[in-house]
C-alpha positions in Angstrom: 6.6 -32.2 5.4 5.9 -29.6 7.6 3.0 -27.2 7.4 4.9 -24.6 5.6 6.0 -26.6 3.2 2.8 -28.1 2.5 0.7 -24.5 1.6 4.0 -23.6 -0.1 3.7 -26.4 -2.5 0.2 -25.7 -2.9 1.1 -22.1 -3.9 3.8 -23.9 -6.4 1.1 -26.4 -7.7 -1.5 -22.9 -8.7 1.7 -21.5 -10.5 2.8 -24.4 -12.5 -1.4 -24.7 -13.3 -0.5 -20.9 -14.5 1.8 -21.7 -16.7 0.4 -25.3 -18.3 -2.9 -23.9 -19.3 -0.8 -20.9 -20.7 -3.1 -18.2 -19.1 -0.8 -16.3 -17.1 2.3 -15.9 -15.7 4.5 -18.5 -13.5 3.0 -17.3 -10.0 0.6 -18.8 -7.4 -0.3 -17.6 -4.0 -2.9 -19.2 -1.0 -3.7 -17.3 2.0 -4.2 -20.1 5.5 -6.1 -19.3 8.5 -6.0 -21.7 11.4 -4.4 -24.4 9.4 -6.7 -24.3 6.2 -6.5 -22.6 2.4 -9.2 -19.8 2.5 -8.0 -18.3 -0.8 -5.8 -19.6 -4.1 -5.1 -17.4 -6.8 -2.5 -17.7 -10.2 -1.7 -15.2 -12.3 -4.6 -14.1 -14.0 -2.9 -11.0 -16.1 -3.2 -11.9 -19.4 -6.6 -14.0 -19.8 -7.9 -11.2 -17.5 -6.4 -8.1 -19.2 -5.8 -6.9 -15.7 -2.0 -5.8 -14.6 -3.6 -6.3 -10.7 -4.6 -9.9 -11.4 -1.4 -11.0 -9.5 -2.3 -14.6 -7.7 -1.2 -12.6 -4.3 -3.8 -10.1 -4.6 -6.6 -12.5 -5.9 -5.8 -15.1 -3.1 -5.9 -12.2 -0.5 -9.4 -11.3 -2.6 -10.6 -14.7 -2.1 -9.8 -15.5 1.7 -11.3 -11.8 2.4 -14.8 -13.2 1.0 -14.5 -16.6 2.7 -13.9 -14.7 5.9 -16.1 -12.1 5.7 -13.8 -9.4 6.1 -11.1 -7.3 4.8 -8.2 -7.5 7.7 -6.2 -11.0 7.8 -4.7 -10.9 11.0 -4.4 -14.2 11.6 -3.7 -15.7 8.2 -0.2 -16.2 6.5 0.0 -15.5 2.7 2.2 -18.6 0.7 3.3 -17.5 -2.7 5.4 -19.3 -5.3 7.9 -16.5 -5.6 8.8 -13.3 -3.6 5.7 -10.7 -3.3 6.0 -7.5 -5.6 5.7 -4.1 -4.6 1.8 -3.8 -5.4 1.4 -7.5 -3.6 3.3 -6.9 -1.0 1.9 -3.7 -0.3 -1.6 -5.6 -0.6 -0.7 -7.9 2.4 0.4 -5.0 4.7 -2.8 -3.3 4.3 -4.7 -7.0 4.7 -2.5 -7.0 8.1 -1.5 -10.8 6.7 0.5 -11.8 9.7 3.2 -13.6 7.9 4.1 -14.3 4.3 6.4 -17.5 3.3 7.4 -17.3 -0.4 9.6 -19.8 -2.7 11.4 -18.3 -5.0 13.7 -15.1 -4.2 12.8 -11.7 -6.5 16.2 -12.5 -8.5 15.3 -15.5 -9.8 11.7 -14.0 -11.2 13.7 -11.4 -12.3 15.7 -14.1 -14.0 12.7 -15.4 -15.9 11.8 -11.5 -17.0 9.5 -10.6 -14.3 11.7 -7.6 -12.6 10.5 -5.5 -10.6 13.9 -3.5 -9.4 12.8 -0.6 -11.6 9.9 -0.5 -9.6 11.4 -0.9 -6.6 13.9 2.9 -7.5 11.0 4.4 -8.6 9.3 4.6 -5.1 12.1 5.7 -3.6 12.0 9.1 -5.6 10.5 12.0 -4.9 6.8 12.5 -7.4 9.3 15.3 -9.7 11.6 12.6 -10.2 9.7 9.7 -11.2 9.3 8.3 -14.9 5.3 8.6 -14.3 4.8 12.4 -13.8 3.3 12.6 -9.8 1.6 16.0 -9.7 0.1 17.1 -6.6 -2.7 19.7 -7.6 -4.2 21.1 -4.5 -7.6 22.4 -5.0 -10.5 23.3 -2.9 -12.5 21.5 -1.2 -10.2 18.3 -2.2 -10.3 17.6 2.0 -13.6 17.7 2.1 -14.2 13.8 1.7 -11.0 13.1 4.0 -12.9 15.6 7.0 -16.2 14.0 6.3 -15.0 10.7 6.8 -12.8 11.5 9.5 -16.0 13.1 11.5 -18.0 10.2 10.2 -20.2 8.3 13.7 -20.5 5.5 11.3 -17.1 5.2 9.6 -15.1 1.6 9.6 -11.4 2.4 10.2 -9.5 0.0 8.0 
């Protein structure tokens, strides 16, 4: 069995544990830097009443505090089935160098987890979206952004 193939069962293993304790959804994610799990998550929605607690985000969660920091360069991210928006969002901004996932969006759709209505509603523009998107200018609103920006002892992330 190739590495791969070996983190991506582990992922599988965290999803099936999901499901048997009946604590969450079917979906398991571990994040692997230089050839070892730093992070595991499952679903953790329902026991944790949080609609984050996706095993994606709290495996990326978990190799960012084994590592001691929030960029992942050099880690891949194995998940049981295709990354949604939020999680695959959450891996771009972790800079996860590669993500190797089992199970294809349709057939997690399949089992009533779709996320194609998701998926349309970022395309539109904020008028057109189901959530209403208002952008209220205001003043002073940049203030943090230029503070930050001018910042000798900000942390770009």
């Amino acid at each position: 069995m190739n590495d791969d193939a070996f983190f991506l069962k582990r992922a599988i293993e965290l999803a099936a544990e999901s499901v048997t304790s009946g604590q969450g959804g079917p979906f398991g994610a571990v994040v692997v830097h230089a050839g070892a799990i730093v992070g595991e998550g499952r679903n953790q929605v329902v026991p944790a009443c949080d609609p984050t607690a996706h095993a994606e985000l709290l495996a990326i969660r978990a190799a960012c505090s084994a590592l001691g920091r929030f960029h992942l360069t050099d880690c891949t991210l194995y998940a049981s089935s295709e990354p949604c928006p939020m999680c695959l969002s959450a891996a771009y901004w972790a800079r996860i160098s590669r993500i190797v996932f089992a199970n294809p969006r349709a057939d997690a759709a399949a089992a009533g987890f779709c996320d194609d209505e998701l998926y349309d509603e970022l395309r539109l523009p904020h008028g057109e979206r189901r959530l209403p998107t208002i952008h209220l200018p205001i003043p002073g609103a940049a203030e943090p952004l230029l503070r930050w920006q001018n910042s000798p002892t900000r942390q770009p992330y």
